[in-house]
BAVEXLO-210681 format. One record per residue: x, y, z of N, C-alpha, C, O in turn; residue number from 1. Coordinates in Angstrom, 1 decimal. Layout:
! residues N
X,Y,Z,X,Y,Z,X,Y,Z,X,Y,Z,NUM .
...
//
This chain:
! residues 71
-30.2,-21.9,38.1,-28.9,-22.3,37.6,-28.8,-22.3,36.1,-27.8,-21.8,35.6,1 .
-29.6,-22.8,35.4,-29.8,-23.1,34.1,-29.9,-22.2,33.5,-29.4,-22.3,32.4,2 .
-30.7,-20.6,34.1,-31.2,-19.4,33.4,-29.9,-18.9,33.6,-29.6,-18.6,32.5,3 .
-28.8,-18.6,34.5,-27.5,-18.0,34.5,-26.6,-18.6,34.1,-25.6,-17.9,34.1,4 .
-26.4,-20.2,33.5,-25.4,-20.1,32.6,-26.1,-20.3,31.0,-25.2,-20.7,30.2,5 .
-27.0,-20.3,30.7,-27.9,-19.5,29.3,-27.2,-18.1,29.1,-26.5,-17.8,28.2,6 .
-27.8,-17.1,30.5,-27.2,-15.5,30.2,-25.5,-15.7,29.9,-25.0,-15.1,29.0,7 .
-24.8,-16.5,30.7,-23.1,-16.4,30.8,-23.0,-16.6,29.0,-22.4,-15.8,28.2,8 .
-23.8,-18.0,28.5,-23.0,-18.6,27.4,-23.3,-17.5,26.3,-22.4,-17.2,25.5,9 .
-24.6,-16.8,26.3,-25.0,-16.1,25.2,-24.0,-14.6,25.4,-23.9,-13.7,24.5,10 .
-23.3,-14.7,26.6,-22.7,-12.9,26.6,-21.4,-13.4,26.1,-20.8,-12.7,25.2,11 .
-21.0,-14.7,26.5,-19.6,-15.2,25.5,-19.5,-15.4,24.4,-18.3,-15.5,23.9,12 .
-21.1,-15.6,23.3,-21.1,-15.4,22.1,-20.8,-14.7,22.0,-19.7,-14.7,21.4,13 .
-21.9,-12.9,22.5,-21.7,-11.6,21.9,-20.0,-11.0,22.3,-19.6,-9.8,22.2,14 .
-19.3,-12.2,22.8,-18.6,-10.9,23.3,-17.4,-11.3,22.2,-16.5,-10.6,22.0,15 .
-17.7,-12.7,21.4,-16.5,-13.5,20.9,-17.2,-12.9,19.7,-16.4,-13.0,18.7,16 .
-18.4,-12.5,19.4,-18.8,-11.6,18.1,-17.4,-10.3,18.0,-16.6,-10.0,17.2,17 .
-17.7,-10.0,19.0,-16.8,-8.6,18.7,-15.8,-8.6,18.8,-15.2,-7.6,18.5,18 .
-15.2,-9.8,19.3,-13.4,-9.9,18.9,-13.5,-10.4,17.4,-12.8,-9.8,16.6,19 .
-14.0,-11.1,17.1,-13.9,-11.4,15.7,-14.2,-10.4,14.4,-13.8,-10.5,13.3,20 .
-15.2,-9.3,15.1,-15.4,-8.4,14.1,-14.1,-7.3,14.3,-13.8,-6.7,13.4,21 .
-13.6,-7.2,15.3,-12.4,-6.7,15.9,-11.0,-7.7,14.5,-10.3,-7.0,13.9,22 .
-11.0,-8.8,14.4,-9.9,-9.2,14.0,-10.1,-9.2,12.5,-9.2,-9.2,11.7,23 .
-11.6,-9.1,12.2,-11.9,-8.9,10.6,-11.9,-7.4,10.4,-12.1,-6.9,9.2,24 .
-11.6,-6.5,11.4,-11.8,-5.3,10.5,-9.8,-4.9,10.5,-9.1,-4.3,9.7,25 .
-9.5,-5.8,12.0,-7.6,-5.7,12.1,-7.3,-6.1,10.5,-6.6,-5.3,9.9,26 .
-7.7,-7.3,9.9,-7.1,-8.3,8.6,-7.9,-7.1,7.7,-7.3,-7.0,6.6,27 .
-8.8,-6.4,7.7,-9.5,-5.1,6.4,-8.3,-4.2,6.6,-7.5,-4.3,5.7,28 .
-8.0,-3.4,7.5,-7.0,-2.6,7.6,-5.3,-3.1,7.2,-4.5,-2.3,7.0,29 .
-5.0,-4.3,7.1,-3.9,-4.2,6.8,-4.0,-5.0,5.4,-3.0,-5.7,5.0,30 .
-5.0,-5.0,4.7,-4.9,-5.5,3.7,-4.6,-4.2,2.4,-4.1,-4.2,1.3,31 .
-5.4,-3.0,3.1,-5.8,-2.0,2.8,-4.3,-1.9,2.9,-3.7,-2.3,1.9,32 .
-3.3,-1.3,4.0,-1.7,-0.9,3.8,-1.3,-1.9,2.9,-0.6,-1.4,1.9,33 .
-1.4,-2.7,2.8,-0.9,-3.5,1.9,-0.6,-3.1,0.1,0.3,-3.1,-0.7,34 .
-2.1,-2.8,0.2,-2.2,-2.0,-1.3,-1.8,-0.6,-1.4,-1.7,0.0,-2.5,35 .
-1.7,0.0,-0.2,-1.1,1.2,-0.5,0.1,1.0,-0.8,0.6,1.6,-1.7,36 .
0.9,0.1,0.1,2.4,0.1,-0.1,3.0,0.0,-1.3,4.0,0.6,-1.7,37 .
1.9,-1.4,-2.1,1.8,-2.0,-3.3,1.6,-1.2,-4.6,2.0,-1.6,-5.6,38 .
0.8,0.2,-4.2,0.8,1.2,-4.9,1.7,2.4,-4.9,1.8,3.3,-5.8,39 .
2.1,2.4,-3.8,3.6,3.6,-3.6,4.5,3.1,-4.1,5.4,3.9,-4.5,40 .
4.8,1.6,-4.2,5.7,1.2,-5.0,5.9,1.4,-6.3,7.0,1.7,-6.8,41 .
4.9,1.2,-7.1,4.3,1.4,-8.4,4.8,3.1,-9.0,5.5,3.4,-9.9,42 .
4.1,3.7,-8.2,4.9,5.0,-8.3,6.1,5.7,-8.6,6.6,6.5,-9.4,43 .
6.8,5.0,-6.9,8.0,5.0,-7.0,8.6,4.7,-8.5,9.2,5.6,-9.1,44 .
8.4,3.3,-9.0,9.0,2.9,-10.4,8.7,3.8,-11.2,9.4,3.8,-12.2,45 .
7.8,4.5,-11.0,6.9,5.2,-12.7,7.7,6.6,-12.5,8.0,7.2,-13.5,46 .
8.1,7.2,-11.0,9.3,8.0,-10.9,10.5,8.0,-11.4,11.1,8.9,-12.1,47 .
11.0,6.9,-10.9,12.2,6.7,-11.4,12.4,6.5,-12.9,13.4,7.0,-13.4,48 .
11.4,5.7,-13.8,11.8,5.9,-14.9,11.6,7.0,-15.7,12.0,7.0,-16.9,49 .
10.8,8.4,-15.2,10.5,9.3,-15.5,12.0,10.1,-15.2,12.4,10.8,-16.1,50 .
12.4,10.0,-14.2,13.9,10.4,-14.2,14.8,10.5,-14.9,15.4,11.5,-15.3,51 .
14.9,8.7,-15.0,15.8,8.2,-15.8,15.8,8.6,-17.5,16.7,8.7,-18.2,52 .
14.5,8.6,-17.9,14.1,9.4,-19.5,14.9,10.3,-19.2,16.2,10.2,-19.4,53 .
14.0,11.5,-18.7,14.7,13.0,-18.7,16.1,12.9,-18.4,16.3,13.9,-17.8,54 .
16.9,12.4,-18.4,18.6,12.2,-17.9,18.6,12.2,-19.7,19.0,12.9,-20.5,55 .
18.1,11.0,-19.6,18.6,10.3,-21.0,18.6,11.6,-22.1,19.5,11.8,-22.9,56 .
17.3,12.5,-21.9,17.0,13.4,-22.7,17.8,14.6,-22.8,17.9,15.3,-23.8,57 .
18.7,15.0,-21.4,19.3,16.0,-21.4,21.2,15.2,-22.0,22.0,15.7,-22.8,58 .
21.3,14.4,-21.5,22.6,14.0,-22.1,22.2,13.8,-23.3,23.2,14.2,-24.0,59 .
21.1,13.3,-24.5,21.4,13.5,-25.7,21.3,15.2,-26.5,21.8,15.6,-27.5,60 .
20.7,15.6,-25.6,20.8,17.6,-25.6,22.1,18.4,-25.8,22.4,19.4,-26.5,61 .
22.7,17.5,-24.7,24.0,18.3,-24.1,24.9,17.9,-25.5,25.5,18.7,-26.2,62 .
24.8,15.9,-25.6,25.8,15.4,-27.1,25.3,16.6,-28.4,26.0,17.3,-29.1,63 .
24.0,16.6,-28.3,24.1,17.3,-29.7,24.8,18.6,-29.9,25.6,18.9,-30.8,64 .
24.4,19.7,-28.5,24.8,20.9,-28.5,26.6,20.8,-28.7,27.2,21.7,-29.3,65 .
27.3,19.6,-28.0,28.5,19.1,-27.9,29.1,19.2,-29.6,30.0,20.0,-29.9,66 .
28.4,18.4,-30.3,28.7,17.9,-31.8,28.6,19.3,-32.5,29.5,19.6,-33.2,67 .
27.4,20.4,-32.1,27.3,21.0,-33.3,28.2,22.1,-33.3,28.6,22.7,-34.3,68 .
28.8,22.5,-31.6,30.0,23.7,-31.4,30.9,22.8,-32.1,31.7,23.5,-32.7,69 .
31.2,21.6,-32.3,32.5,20.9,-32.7,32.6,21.6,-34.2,33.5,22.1,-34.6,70 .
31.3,21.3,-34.7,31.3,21.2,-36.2,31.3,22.8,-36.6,31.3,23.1,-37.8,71 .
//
């Protein structure tokens, strides 16, 4: 009796080993989306103000070419 619940307790270690390495590698993977997200966002911004320049750049293009047919 003693030698079968020795084998039971030690298989509920190994088995509660691998849910836990199961929930540490679940919490590695979404820490990991995490930073991707964190970094797609970053992008996104570095997009948009790359946009937003070149706008800036073509309306002061358009004013000058505007000014100089004026003149």
């Amino acid at each position: 009796m003693y030698r079968s619940s020795l084998l039971m307790l030690l298989a509920l270690e190994l088995s509660g080993c691998g849910l836990a390495g199961t929930a540490a590698t679940g919490a590695t993977a979404a820490g990991a989306q995490a930073e991707a997200a964190k970094q797609a966002q970053q992008t996104e911004q570095q997009v948009q103000q790359k946009v937003e320049a070149a706008t800036q750049v073509d309306a002061d293009k358009r004013r000058a070419a505007d000014d100089s047919a004026g003149n």
